[in-house]
Backbone as numpy.savetxt, mean C-alpha at the origin, in Angstrom:
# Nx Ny Nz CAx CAy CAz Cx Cy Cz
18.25 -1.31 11.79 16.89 -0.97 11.48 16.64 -1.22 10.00
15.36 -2.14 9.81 15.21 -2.02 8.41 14.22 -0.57 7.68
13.96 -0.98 6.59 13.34 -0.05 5.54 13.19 -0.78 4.76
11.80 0.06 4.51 11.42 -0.44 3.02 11.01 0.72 2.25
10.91 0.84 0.74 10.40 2.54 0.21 9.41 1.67 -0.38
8.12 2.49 -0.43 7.15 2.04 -1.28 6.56 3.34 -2.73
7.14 3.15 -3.80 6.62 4.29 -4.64 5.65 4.54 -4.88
4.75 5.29 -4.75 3.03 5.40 -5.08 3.19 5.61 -6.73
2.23 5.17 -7.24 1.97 5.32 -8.69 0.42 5.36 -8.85
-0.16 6.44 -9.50 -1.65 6.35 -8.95 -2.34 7.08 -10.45
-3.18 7.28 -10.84 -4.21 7.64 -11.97 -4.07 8.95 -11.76
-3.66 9.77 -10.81 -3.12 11.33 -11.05 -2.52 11.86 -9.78
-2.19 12.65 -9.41 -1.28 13.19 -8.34 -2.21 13.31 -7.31
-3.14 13.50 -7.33 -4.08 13.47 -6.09 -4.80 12.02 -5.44
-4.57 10.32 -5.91 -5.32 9.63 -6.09 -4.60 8.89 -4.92
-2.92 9.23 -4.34 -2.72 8.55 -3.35 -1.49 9.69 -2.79
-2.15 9.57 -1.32 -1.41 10.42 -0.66 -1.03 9.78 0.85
-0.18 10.36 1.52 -0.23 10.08 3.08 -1.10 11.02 3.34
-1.62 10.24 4.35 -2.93 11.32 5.46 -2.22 12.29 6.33
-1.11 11.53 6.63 -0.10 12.87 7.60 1.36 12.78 6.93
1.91 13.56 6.86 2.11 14.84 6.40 0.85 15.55 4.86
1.14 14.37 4.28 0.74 14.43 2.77 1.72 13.43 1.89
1.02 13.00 0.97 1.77 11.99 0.20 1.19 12.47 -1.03
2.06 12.57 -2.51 1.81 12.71 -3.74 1.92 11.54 -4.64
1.88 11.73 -5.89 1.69 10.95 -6.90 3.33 10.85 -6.76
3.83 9.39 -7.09 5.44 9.28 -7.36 6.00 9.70 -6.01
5.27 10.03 -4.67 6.16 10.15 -3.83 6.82 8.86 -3.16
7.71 8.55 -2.19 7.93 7.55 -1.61 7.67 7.20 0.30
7.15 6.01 0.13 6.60 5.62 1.61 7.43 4.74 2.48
8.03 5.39 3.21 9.16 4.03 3.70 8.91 3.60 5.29
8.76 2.05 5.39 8.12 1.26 6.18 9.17 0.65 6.88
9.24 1.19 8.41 9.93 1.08 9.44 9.78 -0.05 9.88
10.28 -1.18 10.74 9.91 -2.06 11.63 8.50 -1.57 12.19
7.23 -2.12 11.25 6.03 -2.40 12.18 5.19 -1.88 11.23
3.85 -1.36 11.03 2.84 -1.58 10.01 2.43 0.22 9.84
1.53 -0.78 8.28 1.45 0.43 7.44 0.01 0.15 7.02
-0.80 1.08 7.44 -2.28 0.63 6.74 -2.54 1.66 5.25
-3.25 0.86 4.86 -3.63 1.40 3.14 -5.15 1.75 3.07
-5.97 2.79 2.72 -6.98 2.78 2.82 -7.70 4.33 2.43
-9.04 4.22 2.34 -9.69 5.71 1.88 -10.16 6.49 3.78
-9.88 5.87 4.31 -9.67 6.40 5.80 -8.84 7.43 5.97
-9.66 8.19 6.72 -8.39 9.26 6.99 -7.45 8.93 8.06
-7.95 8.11 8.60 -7.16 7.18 9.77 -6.07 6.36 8.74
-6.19 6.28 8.02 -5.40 5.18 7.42 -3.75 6.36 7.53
-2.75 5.31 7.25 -1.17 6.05 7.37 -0.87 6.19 5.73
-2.23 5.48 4.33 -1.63 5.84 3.43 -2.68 5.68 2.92
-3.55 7.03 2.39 -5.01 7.42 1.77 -4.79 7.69 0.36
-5.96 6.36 0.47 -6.10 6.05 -1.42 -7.35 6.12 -1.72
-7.83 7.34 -2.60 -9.18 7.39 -3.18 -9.71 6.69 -3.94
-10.77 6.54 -4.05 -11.56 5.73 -5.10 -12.67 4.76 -4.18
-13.67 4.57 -5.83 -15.03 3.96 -4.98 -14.58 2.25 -4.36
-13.44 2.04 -5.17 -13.15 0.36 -4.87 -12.19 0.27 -3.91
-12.26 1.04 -2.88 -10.79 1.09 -2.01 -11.81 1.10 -0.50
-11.53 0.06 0.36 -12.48 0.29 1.58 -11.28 0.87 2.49
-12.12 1.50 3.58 -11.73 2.26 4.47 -10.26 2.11 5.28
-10.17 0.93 5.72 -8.93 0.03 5.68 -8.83 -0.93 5.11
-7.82 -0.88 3.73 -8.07 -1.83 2.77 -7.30 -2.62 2.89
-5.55 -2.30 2.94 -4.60 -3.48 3.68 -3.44 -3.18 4.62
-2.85 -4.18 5.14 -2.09 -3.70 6.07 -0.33 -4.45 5.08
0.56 -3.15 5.31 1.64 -3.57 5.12 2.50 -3.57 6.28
3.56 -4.74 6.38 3.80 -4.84 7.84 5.43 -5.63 7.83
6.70 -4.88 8.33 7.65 -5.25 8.27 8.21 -5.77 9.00
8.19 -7.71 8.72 8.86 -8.36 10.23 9.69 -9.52 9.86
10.58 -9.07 10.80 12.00 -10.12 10.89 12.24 -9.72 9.44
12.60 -8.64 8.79 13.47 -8.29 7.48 12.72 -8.61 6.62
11.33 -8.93 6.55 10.64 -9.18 5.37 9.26 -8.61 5.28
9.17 -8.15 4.00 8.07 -7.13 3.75 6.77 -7.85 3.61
5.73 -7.67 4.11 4.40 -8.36 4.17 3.02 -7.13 3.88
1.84 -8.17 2.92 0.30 -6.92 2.73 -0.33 -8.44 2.97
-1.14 -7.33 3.68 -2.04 -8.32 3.90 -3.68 -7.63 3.72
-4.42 -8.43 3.10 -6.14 -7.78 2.73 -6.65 -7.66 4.38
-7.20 -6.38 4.45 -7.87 -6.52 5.36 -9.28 -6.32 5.06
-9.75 -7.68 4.67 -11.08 -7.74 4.64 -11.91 -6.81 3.74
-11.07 -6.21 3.08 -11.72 -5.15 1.90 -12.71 -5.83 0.59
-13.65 -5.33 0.32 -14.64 -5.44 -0.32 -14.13 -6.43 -2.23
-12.83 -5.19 -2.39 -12.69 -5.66 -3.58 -11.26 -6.31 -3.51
-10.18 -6.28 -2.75 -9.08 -7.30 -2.32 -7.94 -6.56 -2.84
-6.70 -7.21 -2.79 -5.61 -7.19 -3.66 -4.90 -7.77 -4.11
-4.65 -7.03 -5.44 -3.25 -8.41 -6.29 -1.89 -7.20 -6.08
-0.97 -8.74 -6.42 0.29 -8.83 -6.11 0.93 -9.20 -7.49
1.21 -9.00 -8.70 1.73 -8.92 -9.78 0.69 -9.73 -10.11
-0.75 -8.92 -10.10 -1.61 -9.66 -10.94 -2.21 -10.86 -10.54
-1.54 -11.16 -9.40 -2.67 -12.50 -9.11 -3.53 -12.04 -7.40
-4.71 -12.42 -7.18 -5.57 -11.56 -6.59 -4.93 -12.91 -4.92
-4.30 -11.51 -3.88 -4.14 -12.52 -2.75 -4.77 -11.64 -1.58
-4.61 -12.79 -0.40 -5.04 -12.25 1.03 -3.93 -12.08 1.77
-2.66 -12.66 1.57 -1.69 -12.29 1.92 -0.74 -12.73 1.34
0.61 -12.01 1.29 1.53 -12.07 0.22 3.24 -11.28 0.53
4.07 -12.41 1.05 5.49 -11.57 0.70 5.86 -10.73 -0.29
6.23 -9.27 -0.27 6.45 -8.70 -0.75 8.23 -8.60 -1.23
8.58 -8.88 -2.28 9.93 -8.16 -2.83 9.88 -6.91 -3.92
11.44 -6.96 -4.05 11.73 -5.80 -4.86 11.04 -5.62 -6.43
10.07 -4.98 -6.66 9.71 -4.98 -7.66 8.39 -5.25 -7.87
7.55 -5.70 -7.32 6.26 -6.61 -7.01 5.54 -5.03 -7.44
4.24 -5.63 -7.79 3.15 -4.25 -7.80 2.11 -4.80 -6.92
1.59 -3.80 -6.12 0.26 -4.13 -5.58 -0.59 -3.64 -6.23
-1.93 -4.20 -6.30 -2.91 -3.13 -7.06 -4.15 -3.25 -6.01
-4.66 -1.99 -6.05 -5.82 -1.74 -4.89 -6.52 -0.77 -5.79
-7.77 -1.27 -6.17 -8.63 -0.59 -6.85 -7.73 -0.52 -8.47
-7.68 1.03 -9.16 -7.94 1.39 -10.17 -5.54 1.89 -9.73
-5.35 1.61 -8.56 -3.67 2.03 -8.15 -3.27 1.40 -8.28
-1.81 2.01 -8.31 -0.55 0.24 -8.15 0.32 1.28 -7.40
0.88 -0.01 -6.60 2.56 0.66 -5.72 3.31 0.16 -6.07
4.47 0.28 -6.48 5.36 -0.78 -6.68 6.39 -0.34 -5.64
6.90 -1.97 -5.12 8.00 -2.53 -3.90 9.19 -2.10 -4.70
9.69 -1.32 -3.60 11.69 -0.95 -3.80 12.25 -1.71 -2.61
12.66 -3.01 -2.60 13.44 -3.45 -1.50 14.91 -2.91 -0.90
């Protein structure tokens, strides 16, 4: 079985959380074989506030051993060490940024 940890890093301890259980500032998100949505949804599996973050903003998704985000159609998009993509292999170290957040990849 793989894994992946994803560290939240966010503008204050309340700005990214999991919707279930709860997720904090600096906590870690680890992505099983199969997907991870990002978003200000409470539906979403990883709730990120802010006005630039749509409801389901992207999907992270772990297949055949390799980490994948992909935009879902969100208003304002995402970059991947700074360059703005729709979809994007993820490795160790990479930052995503969604809105005013960043995650950074622990492979």
């Amino acid at each position: 079985m793989h894994s992946q940890t994803l560290p939240a890093e966010g503008i204050s301890g309340e700005t990214i959380r999991r919707s279930r259980p709860g997720l904090r500032f600096g906590d870690i998100v680890v992505v099983v074989d199969g997907t991870l949505v990002i978003g200000r949804s409470r539906c979403a599996d990883v709730l990120v506030d802010g006005d630039g973050v749509s409801r389901q903003h992207a999907l992270v998704e772990l297949r055949d051993g390799q980490l994948w985000i992909v935009d879902m159609a969100s208003t304002n998009g995402i970059a991947v060490n700074g360059i703005r993509s729709v979809r994007a292999r993820l490795r160790d170290g990479d930052v995503i940024r969604i809105d005013r957040h960043k995650i950074v990849v622990e492979w």
